[in-house]
N, C-alpha and C positions, 0 to 999 in steps of 0.2 A: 760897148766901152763904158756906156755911164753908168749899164748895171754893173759891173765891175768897179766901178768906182765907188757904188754906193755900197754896196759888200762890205768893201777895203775898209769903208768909213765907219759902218755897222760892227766891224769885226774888231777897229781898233778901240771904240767906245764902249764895244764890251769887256775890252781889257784894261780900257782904263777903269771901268767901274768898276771892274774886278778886284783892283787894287786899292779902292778906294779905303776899304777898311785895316789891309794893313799898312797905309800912309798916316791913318787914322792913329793906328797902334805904335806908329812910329815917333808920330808927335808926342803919342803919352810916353813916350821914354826920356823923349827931349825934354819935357814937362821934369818927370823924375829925375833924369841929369843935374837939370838946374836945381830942383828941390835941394839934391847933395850937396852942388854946392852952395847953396846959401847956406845951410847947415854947417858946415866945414866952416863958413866964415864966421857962425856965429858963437863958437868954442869958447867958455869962458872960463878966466884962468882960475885955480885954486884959491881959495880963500886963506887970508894969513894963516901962518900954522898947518893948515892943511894939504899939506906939498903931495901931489901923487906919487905912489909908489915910482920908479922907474921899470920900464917893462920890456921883456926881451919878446921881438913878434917875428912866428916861422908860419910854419905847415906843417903836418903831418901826413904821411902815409903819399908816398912819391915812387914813380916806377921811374928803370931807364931803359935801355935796349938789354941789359942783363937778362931781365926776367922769360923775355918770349912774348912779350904782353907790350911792346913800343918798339918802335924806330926813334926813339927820344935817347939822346948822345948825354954825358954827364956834361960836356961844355955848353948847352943849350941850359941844362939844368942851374949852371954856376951861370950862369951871364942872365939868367933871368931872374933868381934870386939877388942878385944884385941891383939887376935893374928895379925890380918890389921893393929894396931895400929893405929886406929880412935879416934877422940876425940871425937866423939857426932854421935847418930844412934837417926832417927826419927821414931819411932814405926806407924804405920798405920791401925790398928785392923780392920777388917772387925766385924761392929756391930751384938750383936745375941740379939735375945727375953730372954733370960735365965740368962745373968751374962752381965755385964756391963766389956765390953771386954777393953775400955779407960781407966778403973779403974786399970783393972789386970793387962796390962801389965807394962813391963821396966819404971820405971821412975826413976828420979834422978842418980847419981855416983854411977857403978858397975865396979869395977875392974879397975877404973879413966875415965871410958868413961862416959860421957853425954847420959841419954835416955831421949828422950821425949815421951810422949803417947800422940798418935792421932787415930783417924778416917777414914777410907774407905767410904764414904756414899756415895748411887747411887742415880741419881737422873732422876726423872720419864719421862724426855725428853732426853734423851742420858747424857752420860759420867759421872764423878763422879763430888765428890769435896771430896779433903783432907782437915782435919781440925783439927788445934791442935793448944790447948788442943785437945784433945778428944773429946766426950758424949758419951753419950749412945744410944740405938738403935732406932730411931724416930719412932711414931708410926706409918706413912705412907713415902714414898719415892714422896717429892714432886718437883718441877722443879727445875732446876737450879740455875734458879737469885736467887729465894727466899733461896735454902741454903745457897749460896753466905750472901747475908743480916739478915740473922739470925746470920751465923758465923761474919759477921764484928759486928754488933749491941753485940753480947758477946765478943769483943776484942778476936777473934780467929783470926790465921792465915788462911787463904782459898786458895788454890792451885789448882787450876780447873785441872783434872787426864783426860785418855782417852780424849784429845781434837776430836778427828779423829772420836768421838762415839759422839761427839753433833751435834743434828741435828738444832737446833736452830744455831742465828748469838750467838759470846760468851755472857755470860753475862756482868755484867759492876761491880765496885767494888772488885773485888779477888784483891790477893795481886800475886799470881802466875800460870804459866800453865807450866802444865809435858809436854814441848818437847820432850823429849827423854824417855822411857819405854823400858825397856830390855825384857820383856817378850812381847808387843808387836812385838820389832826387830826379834823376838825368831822365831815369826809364818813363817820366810821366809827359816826358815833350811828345807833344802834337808834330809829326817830323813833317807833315802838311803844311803846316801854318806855320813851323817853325824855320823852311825852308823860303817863303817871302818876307818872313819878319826879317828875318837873315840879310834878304838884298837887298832889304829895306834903311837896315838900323846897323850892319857891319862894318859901312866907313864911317859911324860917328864914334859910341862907346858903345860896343858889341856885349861889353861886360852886364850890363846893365839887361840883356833880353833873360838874364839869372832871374830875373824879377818877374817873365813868366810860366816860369815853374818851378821855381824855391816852393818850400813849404814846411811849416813847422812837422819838426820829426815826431811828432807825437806818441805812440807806439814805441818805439825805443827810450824817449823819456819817464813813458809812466813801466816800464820794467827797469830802468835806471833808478826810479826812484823809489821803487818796490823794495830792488834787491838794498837799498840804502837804508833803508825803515826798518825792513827786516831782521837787523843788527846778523845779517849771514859777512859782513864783513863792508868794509867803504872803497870805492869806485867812484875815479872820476870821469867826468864826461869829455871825450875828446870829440873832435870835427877832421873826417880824411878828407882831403883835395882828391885823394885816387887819380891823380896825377897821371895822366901814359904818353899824354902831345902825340895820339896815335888817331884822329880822328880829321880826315883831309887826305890829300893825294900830297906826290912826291914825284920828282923825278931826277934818277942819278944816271951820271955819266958811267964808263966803263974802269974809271980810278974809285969811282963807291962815292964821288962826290957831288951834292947836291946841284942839283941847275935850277929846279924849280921846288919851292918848298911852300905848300900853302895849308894850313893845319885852322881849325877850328877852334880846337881847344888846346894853343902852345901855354908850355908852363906858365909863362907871364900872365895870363889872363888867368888861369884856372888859381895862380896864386894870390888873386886880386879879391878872390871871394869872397873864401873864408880862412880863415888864421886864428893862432894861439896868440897868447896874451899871457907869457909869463912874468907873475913879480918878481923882481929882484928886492925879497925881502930883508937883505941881509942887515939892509939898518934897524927896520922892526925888530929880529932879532938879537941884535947887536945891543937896541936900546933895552935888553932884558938878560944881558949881562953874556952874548956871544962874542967872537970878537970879529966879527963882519967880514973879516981876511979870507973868504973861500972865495977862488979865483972865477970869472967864468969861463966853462970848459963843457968839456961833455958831461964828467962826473958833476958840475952843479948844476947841469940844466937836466940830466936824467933825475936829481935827487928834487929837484923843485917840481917835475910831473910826477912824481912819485907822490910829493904831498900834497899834490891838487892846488897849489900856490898860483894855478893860472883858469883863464878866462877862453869863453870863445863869442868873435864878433865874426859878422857879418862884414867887412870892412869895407866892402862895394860900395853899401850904401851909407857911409860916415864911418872918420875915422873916431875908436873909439879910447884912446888913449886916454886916460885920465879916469878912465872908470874904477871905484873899488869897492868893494865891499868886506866891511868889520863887522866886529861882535867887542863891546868890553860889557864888565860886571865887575861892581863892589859888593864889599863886604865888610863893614867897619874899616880898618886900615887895612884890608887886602882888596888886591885891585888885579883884574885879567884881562888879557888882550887874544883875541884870535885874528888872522885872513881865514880869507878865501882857504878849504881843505884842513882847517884847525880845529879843535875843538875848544871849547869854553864852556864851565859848570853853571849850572843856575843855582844863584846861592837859593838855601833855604832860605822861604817868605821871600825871594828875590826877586828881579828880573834882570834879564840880559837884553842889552842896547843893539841893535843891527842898524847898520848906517849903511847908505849907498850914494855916491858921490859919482854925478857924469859929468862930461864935459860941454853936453847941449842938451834943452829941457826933453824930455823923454819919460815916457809913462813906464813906472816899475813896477815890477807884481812880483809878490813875496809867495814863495811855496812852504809849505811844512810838508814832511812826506808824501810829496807828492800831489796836496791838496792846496788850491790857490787861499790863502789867510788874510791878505790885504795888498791895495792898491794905492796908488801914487799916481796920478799923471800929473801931466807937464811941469817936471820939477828938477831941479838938478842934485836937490838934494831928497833923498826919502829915508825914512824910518822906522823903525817898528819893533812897538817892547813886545819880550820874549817872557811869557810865564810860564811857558809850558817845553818840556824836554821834546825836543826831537831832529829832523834833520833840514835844515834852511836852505835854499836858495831863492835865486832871483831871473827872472827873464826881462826884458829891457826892450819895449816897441818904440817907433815912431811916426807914431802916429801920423805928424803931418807932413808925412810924405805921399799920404793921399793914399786910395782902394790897392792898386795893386799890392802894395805891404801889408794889405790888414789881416791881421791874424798871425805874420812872419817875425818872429824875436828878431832882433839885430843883435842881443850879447844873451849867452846863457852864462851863467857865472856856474863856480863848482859852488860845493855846499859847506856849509858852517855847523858841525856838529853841538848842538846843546847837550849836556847829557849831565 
């Protein structure tokens, strides 16, 4: 009996030391929690004059049970967007032969959020294209460019998806490529260690185990920033959620209604990650002689991805409201303004002013094609004169949120054409 006893004792201290390391890993999230929020509390407001744009914040690229690819209902979809408090969710139905899946799902105001209905379509040389509108399901899956060109010739938006899956050079004409794919990031979890991290750190903020295996997209940015240099045409960078709340067990009665529903990855979390950051630039251009009066709607939130008028943050870890990024240049008494997706000339013997305004101190790093040209940390504000033509952006760390984020942007901005 005692050897029994001592067994039991041996057997339980080995399970506790077992877990010693990810109780260890659990604190460092608790750790990171509070980093955010003190961060969140430390937000500081616009300086006079300097009012932040207003900004409209979704998702992109969202499945429901339409596609074949979830048991995720459009009512889980609207009550979670709600709950995020998003203003606009981009629907991306994976097409079927049977029902015209662009048709069924979310569109218009549910519950004051913006849906749009779009399109998953693959295409017979590697990767996709998103496209919204929608359609319906093609009768063959054919290359690339040509979905590119069908979708612009129908005034659709086209967002080239899985860039990492085309095996061709890109196409030319899209209006954007998915940089960032959460379910892509997804394929690099430890499902070993991700599965005690889980039982570890799932009833505090589950959201937050994103931070052990985010990672900057590297590889899709520097072909994002190739095809941008290259003057083959301008692209901007979007971020897919890949949305499916298809990851967890279920259990339905014999009405098809749910008794036990326990999901990993429900819309709500997967919508906590990452997000768009559109401006609502309409006084910018208003103050340039528009008349500001375009309603929000689908048509001005498809026309503002269109011109790259928005951002992408990391929003898990801070929220990033208040971030912008300009360009102006003189020129005796001519004067120009750009955002984010705009262009702006360099006068002769000139420069162009690029400004970057956060809402908490944070390290910025300035790109030229693709090439890192200067640095900023812990600043709210950062700058950088422009003597040279090319194509701008910005990535935005935080540093002091400690190792696990190091190396991981929190906002990648679109780009600011010089030219």
């Amino acid at each position: 009996m005692k050897r029994r006893r001592k067994i039991a004792v041996a057997l339980v201290a080995l399970l506790l030391l077992s877990q010693a390391p990810f109780a260890y890993r659990s604190y460092r999230l608790w750790q990171l929690g509070a980093a955010v929020d003190e961060l969140n509390a430390r937000r500081v407001p616009a300086l006079p004059g300097e009012a932040p744009f207003k900004e409209y914040v979704g998702v992109f690229h969202v499945h429901s049970f339409l596609g074949g690819h979830s048991k995720g209902t459009l009512e889980e979809i609207v009550r979670a967007a709600k709950s995020e408090r998003l203003d606009f969710v981009l629907m991306t139905e994976h097409p079927q032969p049977q029902i015209d899946t662009a048709a069924a799902t979310l569109r218009g105001f549910h519950d004051g959020v913006l849906f749009v209905g779009g399109s998953e379509l693959v295409a017979s040389d590697g990767g996709r294209l998103f496209v919204v509108p929608g359609v319906a399901a093609p009768d063959r899956n054919p290359p690339l460019q040509e979905l590119v060109t069908r979708a612009k010739s129908e005034e659709r938006l086209a967002v080239v998806g899985y860039p990492e899956e085309v095996r061709n050079p890109l196409p030319t004409g899209f209006d954007g490529i998915e940089v960032y794919n959460l379910y892509t990031n997804a394929k690099r979890i430890n499902y070993a260690t991700m599965l005690f991290d889980g039982l570890w750190s799932y009833w505090g903020r589950p959201e937050l185990l994103f931070a052990r295996f985010y990672e900057r997209p590297a590889e899709n940015l520097r072909r994002w920033d190739e095809y941008n240099a290259s003057g083959a045409g301008r692209a901007y960078a979007f971020a897919g959620n890949d949305a499916h709340a298809n990851v967890g067990w279920d259990w339905q009665d014999e009405d098809g209604r749910k008794v036990f529903d326990f999901k990993l990855d429900p819309y709500e979390r997967s919508f906590r990650l990452v997000r768009i950051h559109v401006y609502d630039d309409r006084d910018f251009y208003n103050a340039r002689g528009g008349d500001g009066e375009e309603p929000y709607d689908e048509q001005y939130l498809l026309g503002a991805l269109r011109r790259g008028n928005f951002y992408l943050a990391f929003d898990v870890f801070g929220d990033p409201n208040g971030f912008s990024f300009t360009a102006a240049a003189t020129r005796g008494s001519e004067s120009w303004q750009a955002v984010m997706g705009g262009e702006i000339p360099l006068p002769p013997d000139g420069e162009v002013r690029l400004k970057v305004t956060l809402p908490v101190q944070a390290r910025t790093v300035f790109y030229r094609d693709g090439q890192v040209v200067h640095e900023v940390p812990d600043a709210t504000r950062a700058y950088l004169i422009v003597k040279q033509k090319g194509v701008y952006r910005v990535e935005v760390y935080l540093d002091q949120l400690g190792s696990l984020l190091e190396g991981k942007p929190w906002i990648i901005s679109n780009p600011i054409f010089v030219r």
